[in-house]
ZAMAR-483677 format. One record per residue (C-alpha): residue number from 0; residue in one letter; z, y, x. Coordinates in pm, 1 decimal, decimal comma. Each point is the difference from the previous one (the first is absolute). Layout:
N
rec resi=NUM&resn=a&Z=Z&Y=Y&X=X
...
END
This chain:
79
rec resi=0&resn=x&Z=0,0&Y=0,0&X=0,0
rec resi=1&resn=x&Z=-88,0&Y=294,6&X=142,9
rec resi=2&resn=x&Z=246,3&Y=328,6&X=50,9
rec resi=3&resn=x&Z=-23,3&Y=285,4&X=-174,3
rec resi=4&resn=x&Z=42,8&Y=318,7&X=168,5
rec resi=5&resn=x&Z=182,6&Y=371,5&X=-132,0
rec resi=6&resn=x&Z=-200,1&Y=210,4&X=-175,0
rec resi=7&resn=x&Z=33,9&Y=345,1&X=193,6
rec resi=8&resn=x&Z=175,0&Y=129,6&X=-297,6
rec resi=9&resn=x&Z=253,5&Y=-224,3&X=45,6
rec resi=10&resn=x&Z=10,9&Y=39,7&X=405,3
rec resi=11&resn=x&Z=55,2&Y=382,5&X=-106,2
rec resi=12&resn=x&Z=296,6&Y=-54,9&X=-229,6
rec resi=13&resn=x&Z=178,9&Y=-201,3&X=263,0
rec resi=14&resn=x&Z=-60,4&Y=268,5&X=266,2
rec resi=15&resn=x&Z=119,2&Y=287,1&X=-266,2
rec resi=16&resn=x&Z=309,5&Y=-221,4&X=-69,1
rec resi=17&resn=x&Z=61,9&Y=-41,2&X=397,9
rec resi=18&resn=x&Z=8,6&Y=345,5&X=38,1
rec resi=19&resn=x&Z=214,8&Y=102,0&X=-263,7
rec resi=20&resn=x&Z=227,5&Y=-258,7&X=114,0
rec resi=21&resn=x&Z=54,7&Y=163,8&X=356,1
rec resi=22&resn=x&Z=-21,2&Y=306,8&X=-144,0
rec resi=23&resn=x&Z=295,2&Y=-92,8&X=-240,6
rec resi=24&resn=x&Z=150,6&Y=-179,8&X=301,5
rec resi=25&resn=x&Z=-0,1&Y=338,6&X=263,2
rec resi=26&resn=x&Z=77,6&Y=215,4&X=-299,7
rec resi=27&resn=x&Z=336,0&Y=-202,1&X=-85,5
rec resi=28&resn=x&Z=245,2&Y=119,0&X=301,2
rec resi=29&resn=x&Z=81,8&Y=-388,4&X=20,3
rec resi=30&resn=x&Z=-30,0&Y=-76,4&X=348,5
rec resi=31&resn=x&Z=-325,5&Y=-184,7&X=87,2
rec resi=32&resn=x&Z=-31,8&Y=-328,4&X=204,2
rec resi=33&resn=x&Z=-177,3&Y=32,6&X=292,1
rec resi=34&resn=x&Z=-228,0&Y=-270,6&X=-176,3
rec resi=35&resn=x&Z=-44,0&Y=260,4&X=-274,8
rec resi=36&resn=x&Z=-66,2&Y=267,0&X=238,7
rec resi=37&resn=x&Z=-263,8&Y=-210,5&X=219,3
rec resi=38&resn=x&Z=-201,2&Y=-92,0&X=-311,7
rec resi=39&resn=x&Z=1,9&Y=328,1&X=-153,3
rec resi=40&resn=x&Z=-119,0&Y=164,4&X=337,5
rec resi=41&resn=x&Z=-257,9&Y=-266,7&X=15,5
rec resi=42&resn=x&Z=-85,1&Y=52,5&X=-359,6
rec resi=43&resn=x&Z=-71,9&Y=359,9&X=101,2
rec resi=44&resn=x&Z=-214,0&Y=-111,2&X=318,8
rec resi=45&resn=x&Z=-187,1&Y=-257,0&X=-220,4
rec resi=46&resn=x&Z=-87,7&Y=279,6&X=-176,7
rec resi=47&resn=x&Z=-100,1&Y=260,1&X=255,1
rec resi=48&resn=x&Z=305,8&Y=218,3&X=-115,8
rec resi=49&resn=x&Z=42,6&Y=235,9&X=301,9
rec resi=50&resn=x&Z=175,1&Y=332,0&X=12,8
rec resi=51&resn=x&Z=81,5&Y=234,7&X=347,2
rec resi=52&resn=x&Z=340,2&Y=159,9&X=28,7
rec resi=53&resn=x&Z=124,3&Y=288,1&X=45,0
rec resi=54&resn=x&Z=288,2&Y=138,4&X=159,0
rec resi=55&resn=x&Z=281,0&Y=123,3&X=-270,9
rec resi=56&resn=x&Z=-189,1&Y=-180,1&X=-288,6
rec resi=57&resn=x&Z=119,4&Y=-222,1&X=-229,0
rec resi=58&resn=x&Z=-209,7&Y=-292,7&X=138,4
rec resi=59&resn=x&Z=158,1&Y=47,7&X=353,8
rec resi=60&resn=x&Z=353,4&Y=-25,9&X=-208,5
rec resi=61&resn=x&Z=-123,0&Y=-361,2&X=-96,6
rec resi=62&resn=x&Z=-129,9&Y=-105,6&X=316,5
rec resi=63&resn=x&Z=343,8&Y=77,4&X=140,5
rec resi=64&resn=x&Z=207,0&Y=-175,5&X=-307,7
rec resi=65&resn=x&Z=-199,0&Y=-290,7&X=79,2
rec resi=66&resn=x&Z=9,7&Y=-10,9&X=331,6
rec resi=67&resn=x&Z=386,2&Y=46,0&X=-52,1
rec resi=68&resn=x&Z=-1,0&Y=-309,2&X=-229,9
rec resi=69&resn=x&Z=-179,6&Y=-206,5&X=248,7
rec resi=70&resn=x&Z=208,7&Y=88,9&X=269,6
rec resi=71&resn=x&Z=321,3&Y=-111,8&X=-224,5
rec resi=72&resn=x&Z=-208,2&Y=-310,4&X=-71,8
rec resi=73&resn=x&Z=-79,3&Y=-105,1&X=342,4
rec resi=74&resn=x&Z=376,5&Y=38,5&X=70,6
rec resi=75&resn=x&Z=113,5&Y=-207,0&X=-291,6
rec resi=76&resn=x&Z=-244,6&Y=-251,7&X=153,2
rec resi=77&resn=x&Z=176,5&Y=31,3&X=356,1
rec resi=78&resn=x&Z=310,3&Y=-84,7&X=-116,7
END
């Protein structure tokens, strides 16, 4: 029996509905996994999402939150 494939319109709804998940997910102020994190910054990269920062923006402010929350991970690992 052969397989049947998605339609595209049903490729698109599961794409929508993985982006408002990590959009629900950031937008919480739950902490993240760094699972969480890793497939929601390869989400973006999957889907050419790029952005430059600036110094004193709000983007730089989440660059260094998550770079904070990485550091804290890597030390939970270490111990």
């Amino acid at each position: 029996m052969a397989k049947k494939k998605a339609s595209l319109d049903l490729l698109e709804h599961l794409h929508g509905a993985i982006a408002e998940y990590y959009i629900e997910a950031a937008e919480s102020g739950e902490d993240l996994s760094s699972g969480t994190l890793a497939a929601i910054n390869t989400f973006l990269k999957n889907n050419g999402v790029t952005t430059d920062i600036v110094e004193d923006s709000p983007k730089e402010d989440i660059v260094s939150h998550l770079r904070l929350l990485q550091a804290e991970e890597l030390d939970e690992i270490a111990m």
